[in-house]
Every structure is written in C-alpha cells, then in structure tokens.
C-alpha positions in Angstrom: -35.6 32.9 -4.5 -37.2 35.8 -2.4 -37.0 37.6 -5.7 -39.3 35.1 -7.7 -41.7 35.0 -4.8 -42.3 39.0 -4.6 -42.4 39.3 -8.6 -45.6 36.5 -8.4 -47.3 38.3 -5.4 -46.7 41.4 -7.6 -48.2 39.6 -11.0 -51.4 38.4 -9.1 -51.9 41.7 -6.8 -51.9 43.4 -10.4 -54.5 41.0 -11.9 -56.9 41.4 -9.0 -56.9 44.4 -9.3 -57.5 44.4 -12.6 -60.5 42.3 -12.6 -61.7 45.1 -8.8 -61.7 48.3 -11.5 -63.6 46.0 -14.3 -66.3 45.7 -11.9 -66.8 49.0 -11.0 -66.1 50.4 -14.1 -68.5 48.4 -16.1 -71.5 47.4 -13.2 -74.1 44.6 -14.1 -76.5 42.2 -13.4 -76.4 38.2 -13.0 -79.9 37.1 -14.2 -80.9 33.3 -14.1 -83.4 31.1 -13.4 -83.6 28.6 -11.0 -86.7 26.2 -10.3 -89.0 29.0 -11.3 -87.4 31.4 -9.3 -86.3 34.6 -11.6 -82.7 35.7 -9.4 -80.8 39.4 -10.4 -77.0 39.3 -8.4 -74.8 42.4 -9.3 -71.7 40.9 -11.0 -69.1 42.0 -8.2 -71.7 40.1 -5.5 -71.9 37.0 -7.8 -68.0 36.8 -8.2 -67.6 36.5 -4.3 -69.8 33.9 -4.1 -68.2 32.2 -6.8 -64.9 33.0 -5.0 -66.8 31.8 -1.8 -68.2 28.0 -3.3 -64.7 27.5 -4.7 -62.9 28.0 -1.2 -66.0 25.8 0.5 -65.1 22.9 -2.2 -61.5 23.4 -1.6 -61.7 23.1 1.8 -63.9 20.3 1.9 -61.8 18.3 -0.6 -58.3 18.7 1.3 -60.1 17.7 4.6 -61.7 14.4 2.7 -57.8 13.9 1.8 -56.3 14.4 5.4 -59.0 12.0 6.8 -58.0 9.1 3.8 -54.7 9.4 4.5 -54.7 9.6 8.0 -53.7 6.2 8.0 -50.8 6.2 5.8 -49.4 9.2 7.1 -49.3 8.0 10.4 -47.4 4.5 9.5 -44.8 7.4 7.4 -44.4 9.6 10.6 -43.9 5.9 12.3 -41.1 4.6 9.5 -39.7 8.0 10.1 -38.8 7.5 13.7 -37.6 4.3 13.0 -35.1 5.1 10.6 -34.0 8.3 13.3 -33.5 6.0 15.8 -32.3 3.6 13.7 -29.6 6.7 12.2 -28.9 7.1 15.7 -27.8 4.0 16.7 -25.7 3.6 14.2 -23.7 6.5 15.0 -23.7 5.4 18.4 -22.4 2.3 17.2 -19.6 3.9 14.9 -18.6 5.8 18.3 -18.6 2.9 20.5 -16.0 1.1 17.8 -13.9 4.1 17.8 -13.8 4.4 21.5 -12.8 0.0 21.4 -15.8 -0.8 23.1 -16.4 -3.8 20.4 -19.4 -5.7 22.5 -21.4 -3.0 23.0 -20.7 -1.9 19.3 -21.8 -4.8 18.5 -25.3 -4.9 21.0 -26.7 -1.5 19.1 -25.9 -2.4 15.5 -27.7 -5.5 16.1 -31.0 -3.1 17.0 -30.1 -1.1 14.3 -30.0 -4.2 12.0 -34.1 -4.6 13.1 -35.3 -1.0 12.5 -33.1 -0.3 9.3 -32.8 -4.3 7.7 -32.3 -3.1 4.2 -30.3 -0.1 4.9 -26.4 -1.5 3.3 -24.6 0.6 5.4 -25.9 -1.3 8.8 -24.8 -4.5 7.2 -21.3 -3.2 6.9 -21.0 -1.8 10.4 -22.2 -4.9 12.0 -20.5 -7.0 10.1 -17.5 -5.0 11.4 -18.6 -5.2 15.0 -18.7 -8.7 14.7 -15.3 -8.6 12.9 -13.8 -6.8 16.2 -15.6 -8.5 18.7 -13.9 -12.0 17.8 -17.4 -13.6 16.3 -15.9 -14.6 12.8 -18.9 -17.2 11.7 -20.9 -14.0 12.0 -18.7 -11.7 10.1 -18.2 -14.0 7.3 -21.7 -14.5 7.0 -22.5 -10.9 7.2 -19.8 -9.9 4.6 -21.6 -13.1 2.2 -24.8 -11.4 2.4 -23.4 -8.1 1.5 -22.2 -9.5 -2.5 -25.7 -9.6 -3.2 -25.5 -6.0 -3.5 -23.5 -4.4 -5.8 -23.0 -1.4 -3.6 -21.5 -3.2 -1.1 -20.5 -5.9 -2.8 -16.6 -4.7 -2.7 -16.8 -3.8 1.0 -18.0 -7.7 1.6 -14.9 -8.6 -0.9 -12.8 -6.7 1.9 -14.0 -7.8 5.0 -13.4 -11.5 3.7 -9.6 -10.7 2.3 -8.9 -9.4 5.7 -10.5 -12.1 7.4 -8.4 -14.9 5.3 -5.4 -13.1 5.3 -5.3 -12.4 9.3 -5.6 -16.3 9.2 -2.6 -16.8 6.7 -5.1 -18.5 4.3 -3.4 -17.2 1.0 -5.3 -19.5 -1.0 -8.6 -18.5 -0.1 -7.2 -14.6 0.3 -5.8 -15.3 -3.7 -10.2 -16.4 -4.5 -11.9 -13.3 -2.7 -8.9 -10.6 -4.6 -9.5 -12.2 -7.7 -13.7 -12.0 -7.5 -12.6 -8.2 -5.7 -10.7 -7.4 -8.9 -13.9 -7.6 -11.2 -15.5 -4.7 -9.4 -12.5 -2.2 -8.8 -9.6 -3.2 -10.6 -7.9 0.4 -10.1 -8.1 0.4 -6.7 -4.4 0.6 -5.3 -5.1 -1.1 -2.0 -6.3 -3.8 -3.9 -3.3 -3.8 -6.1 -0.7 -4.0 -3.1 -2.8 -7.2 -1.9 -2.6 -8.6 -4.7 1.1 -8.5 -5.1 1.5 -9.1 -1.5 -0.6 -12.0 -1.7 0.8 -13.4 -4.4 4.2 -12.9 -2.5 3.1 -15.3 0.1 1.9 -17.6 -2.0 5.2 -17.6 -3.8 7.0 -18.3 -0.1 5.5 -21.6 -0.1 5.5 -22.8 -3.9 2.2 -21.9 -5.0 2.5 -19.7 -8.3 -0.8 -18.6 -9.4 -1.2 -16.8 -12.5 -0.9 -13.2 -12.3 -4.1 -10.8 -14.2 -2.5 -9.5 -16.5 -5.5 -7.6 -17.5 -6.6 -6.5 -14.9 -3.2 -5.7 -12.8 -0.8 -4.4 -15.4 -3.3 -2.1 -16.6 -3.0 0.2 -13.4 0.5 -1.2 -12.0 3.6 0.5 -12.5 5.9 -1.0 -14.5 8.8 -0.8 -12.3 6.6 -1.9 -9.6 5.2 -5.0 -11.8 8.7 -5.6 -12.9 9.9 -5.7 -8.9 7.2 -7.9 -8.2 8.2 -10.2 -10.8 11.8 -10.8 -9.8 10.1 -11.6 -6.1 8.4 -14.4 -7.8 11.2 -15.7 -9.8 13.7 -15.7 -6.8 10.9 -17.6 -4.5 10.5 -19.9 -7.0 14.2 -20.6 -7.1 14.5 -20.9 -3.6 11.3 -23.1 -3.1 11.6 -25.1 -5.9 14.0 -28.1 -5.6 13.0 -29.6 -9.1 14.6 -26.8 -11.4 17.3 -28.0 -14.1 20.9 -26.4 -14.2 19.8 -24.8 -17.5 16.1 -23.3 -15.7 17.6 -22.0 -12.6 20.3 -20.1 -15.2 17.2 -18.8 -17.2 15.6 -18.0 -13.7 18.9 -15.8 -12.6 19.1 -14.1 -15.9 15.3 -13.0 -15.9 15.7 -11.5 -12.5 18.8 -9.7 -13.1 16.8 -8.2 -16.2 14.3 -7.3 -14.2 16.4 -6.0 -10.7 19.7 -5.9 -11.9 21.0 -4.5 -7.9 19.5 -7.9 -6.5 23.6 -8.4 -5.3 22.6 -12.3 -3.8 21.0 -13.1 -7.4 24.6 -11.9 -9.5 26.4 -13.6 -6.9 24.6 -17.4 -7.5 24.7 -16.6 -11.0 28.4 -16.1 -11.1 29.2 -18.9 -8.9 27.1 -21.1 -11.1 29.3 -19.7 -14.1 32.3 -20.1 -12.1 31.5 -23.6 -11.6 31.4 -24.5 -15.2 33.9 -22.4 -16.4 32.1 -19.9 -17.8 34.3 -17.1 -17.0 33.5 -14.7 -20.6 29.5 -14.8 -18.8 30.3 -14.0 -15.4 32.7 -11.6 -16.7 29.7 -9.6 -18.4 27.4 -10.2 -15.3 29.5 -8.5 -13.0 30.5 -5.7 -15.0 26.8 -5.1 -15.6 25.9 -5.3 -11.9 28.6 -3.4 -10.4 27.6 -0.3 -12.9 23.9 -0.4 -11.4 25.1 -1.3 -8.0 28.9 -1.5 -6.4 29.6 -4.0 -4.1 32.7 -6.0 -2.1 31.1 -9.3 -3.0 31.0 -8.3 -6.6 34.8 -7.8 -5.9 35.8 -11.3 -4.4 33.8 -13.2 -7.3 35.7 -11.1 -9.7 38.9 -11.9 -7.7 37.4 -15.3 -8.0 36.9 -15.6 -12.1 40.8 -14.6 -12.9 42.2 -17.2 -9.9 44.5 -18.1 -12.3 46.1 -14.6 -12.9 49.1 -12.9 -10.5 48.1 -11.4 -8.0 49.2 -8.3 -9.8 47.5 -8.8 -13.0 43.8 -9.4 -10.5 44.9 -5.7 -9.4 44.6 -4.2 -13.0 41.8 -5.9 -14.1 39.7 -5.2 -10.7 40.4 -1.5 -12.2 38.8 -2.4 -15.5 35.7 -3.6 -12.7 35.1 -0.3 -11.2 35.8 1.6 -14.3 32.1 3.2 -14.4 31.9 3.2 -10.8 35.7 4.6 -9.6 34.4 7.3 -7.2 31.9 4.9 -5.3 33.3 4.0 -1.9 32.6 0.0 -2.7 35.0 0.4 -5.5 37.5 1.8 -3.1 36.8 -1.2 -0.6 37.5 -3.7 -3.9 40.6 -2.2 -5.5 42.2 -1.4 -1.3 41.3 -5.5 -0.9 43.2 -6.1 -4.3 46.2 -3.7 -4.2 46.9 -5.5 -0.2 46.8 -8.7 -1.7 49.2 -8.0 -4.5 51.3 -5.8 -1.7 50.9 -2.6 -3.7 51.3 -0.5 -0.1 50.8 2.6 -2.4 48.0 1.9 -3.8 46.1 0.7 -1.2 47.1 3.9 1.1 45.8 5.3 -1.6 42.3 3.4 -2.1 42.2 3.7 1.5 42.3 6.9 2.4 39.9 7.8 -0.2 37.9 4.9 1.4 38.1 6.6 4.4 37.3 10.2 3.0 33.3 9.1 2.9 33.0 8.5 6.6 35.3 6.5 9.1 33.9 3.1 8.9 34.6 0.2 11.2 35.7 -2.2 8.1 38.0 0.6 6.7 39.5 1.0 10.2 40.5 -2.9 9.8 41.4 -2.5 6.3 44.0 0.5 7.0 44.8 -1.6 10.3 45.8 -4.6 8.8 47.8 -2.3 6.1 49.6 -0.9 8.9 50.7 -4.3 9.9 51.8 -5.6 6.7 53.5 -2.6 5.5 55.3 -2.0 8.8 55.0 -5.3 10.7 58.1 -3.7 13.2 55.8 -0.6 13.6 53.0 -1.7 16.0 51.9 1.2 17.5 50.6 2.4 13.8 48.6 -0.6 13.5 47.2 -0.5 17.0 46.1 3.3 16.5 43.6 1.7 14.1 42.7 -1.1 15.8 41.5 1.2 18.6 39.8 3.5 15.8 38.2 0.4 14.7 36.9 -0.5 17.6 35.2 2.8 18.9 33.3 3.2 15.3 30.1 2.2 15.6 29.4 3.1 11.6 29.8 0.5 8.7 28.2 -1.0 5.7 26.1 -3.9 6.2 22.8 -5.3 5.6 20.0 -3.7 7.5 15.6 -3.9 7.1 14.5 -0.3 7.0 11.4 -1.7 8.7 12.4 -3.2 11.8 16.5 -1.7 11.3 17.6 -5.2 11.8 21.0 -6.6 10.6 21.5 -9.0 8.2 25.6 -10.9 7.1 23.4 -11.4 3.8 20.4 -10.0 2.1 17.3 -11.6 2.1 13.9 -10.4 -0.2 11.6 -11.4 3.6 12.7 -10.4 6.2 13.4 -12.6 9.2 12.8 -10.6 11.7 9.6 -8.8 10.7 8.7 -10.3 7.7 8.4 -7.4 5.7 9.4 -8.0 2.0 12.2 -6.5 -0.2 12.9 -3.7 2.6 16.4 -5.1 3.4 19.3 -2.6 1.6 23.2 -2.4 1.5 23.9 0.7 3.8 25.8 2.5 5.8 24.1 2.0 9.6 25.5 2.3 13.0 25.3 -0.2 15.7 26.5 -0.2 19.7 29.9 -0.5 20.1 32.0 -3.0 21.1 33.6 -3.7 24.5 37.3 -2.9 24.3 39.5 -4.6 27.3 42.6 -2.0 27.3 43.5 0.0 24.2 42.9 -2.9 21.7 39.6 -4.4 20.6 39.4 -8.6 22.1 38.8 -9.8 18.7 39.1 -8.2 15.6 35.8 -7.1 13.3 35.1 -9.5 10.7 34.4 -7.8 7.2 31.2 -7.9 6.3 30.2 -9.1 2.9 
C-alpha cells in the first residue's frame, strides 16, 4: 500500500513539473477581451489563477455540502452511539448470564432490545434471558418472532425444542424438530433429538413416522439401525394389542437389527419354546451366542433339549459355544452343564479356566458348590470358597455406564437415570458383603 501511494506522488510530482519547464521554456501571453477591456496575462500567471478559481470553487462546493448534510450527519453520528451503546449492553448482558445473574441479564437486553430492535442477535439473547430467568410466555414469544427471519429462524426452532422438551411435551418437541429439520437437516444435535425424541415418544405408544429423507441421509447406519430396534422393542412392551404371529415378526426384526439385545433372544426363545418350536430357537441361540455369550443363553438352551439326559444337554451345550469356546460366558454355560450331569472333571476343568479371567463372586459359588458335591465329606474345601466368594467384590452383572447402577436384567431406559440403551453385561465390582465368622450368612445368588 505505502508503495502505491509514493509511485502516485511520484507520477504527479513528475507531471508538474513537466507542465513548470513548459512554461519557462516556451513564455507567452493570455490575451482576451473582456467588456471592452483588452487584458495581456503571461501564461504561467494565468495558470495560477486558473489553479486559484478551481480551489475557490472547490472549496466553496464541499462547504455548501457539509452545511446540507449537517443534518443527516448528525442523526448518523446519533444512530452510531446508539448502536455502541446498544453493542455494549449486549455484551454486558452476555456477561451477566455467564456470571448467572439471569434478572439483571435480563434488565439490559431489554434496553438493548430499544436502541438495537432489528438487530437478530438481541432477539436471541433476550429471548434467552427470559428463558433463564423463569419468564416462559416471554421466551416462547420471543423465540416465535424470531422464524420470521431466516437467520434466526433455527435458533427460534431451538429455543422452542428445549422449552417443550424440559416440559416432557414430546408431542409438541416431535412439531418444532420436524419444522427445525427443513432448515438444517445435517445438523447432528438435531439428529440426536430427533431420535431421542422419538425414543420418548415410543415410551408411551406414540410411533410417529420417522424422515426418512431427511434423517437417513446424514445418520449412520448402525446408528439408524440401533434406533430402530429401540422403537420396535417399545412398541412391544407398550403395545398390549399385538398378535402371537406380530410380536414374533417384532422379535425377529430386532434381533436383525441388534442381534446382542440378550432380553429380546431370550422372549423370542421362550415364545418358541412354548409352541414347540425347538429347530427356531435352536438357530436363534446359536446366532446370538456367536455375536454375544451369555449364561441366560445357556439355561434356554438347557431349556430347548429338556427332554435329553442330562449327559447328552452336556455335548450339545458344546455344539453352543463352538464359535465362542474361549469366552468366559461359555465357561460359566458348559461348568453349569457338566455339574448338572456330575461330570466333576469337566467342570474343574470349565472352572478353572472360568476362573483364569478374574476371580469372580459367581465362579467362587460355582467351584464352591463343586466342592460340595464332589466331596460332600470334605467341607473345609467347599468352605475355602465360600469365604473366597464372599470377600470378591467382582462379578458379571448388569450395570448403566451412566449412573453405574445395577440391574438382575437389562433394560433399553434406564430406571435409575433414565438414560437409554447405556445398560451392558459386564464385569463390575460392588461393596462387599458382611461375613459373620469365616462363612458368608447366605450364599450369592447367580446372576442371570
């Protein structure tokens, strides 16, 4: 820039003086006449006073302008320390909702509202004052008015999801995503309401019809899938009007769509069980246990060949775990069946490998209760693991990795803290309990 600026001083230094040794190189006269008066100027003298009239007129022309627009300048300098002050209150206002102090917040955006009314961004911050201060007539009127703009049309579309769902009013919640979804369809916070919402919906019956259009498009599928199977189990569990044949249908769509879903497999197989259709719950639990082991998979497999020896249930639980033999649930299963079929070696054998993964409080019963069965004269083998058992604080059981709560079976909400599909089959530990002597009051129940 500083460049520019000496190369044009430079260009019209050079043609001044130009013009300075044209003068005195080539002198003359200016003759005209004027109301009968003959005048002779030399031509250098009649150039200054050319130069001269033209600065006159100049200046007399930019001080006709200042005066005419002495007016309107002065309303601009006023507007200008409006919208200052008005700047300033706003981040005064931004500061007093970050230090909590809502009311007062709420006091200067309402001056800032007067000195800067069409400026969006003091519609949103009042409308959030409002919001924080308790005044909710106020902040759904101020998040109406600001849909009439598209520029803060979506921020309106916010403030009024977050309104309806602090109020647990899904339905309406469901109306203001939908509208929200027409202006930013890839926006992922908009994309976890949605499925959340539609979550909550599900929890009591109300099934709206998901956007495929407009979700799918930016959803992950395994995400869209997961949410899906939420839907499907809600509806089984809140629908009371569902056919044998539909709720089947139901169970088979989730376990397509989250084949680990252990409680799903297990109503599934029961129903199976129920009607004698042991070749289908056959296929269903050997499909499940390869995506995910479990005990309960165990006892209904247990529970499809009742009719076999208790011998024969031992080989085929091993045709179970086939694809799964070095998983410690498997252990747990074929320990279970070798101690009912009173295969002492084999389970040992299960249960020492059981036990290789971690000393668990349910192992420690398993191994005890071997102990007493194997050598029923030999108590103080059993009662070594009874006491194990009971100073183990680790086992597998159903716990929320939200709130770390507990669970004897798995749920998609949580009861404790309501979060949703946050509840695994894991390993956790929990306070121990209170031993009278060297043997544990009453013995731990298995969890399944």
């Amino acid at each position: 820039m500083a460049l520019i600026k000496g190369l044009r001083f430079f260009i019209a230094l050079s043609v001044v003086c130009i013009i300075g040794i044209l003068i005195t190189s080539y002198p003359g006269e200016v003759k005209f006449e004027w109301f009968g008066y003959f005048i002779s100027i030399p031509i250098g003298l009649f150039f200054a006073c050319l130069v001269v009239i033209f600065a006159f007129i100049t200046s007399v022309h930019n001080l006709w302008r200042w005066v005419w627009n002495l007016p309107q300048n002065y309303l601009t300098h006023l507007q200008k320390k409006r919208v200052l002050k008005g700047n300033n209150l706003l981040i005064d206002g931004l500061s007093a909702i970050a230090a909590g102090q809502n009311q007062e917040a709420k006091e200067v955006i309402s001056v800032a509202c007067e000195l800067l009314p069409e400026n969006p961004l003091t519609q949103f911050i009042a409308a959030q004052a409002s919001y924080m201060t308790g005044d909710e007539e106020a902040a759904t009127r101020q998040y109406l008015a600001m849909q009439k703009d598209k520029r803060t049309s979506f921020l309106g579309l916010r403030g009024l999801i977050l309104q309806a769902k602090a109020r647990e009013d899904y339905k309406l919640t469901q109306e203001y995503i939908t509208k929200a979804l027409t202006v930013r369809p890839d926006s992922p916070w908009l994309q976890d309401e949605y499925l959340l919402n539609t979550v909550h919906l599900a929890q009591k019956g109300i099934f709206p019809k998901t956007e495929k259009n407009k979700i799918t498009k930016y959803v992950s599928k395994p995400q869209w899938s997961r949410h899906l199977a939420m839907l499907n189990w809600l509806k089984l569990q809140n629908t009371n009007h569902l056919t044998s044949n539909e709720k089947e249908k139901l169970h088979l769509k989730i376990f397509d769509l989250a084949p680990e879903w252990t409680a799903n497999v297990q109503q599934l197989v029961e129903h199976y069980i129920q009607h004698q259709l042991f070749s289908k719950a056959q296929k269903i639990l050997m499909d499940s246990f390869k995506h995910h082991p479990h005990r309960v998979l165990g006892l209904l497999w247990d529970a499809v060949f009742h009719e076999m020896e208790v011998v024969d249930r031992y080989r085929t639980m091993e045709k179970l775990v086939a694809d799964q033999e070095d998983h410690p649930e498997s252990q747990y299963c074929l320990a279970s069946s070798a101690m009912k079929a009173q295969l002492w070696g084999q389970a040992k054998e299960h249960l020492d490998r059981l036990l290789s993964y971690g000393y668990t409080r349910t192992g420690c019963n398993l191994m005890a209760e071997l102990m007493e069965l194997q050598y029923p004269a030999q108590f103080d083998l059993a009662r070594e693991w009874w006491q194990r058992a009971s100073q183990t604080s680790s086992d597998y059981e159903w716990q929320c990795n939200t709130c770390y709560h507990h669970f004897d079976n798995w749920q998609l909400v949580c009861s404790h803290c309501q979060s949703i599909d946050h509840i695994y089959w894991q390993e956790t530990s929990s306070l121990q309990r209170h031993v009278k002597g060297d043997i544990e009051t009453a013995r731990i129940c298995q969890v399944v």
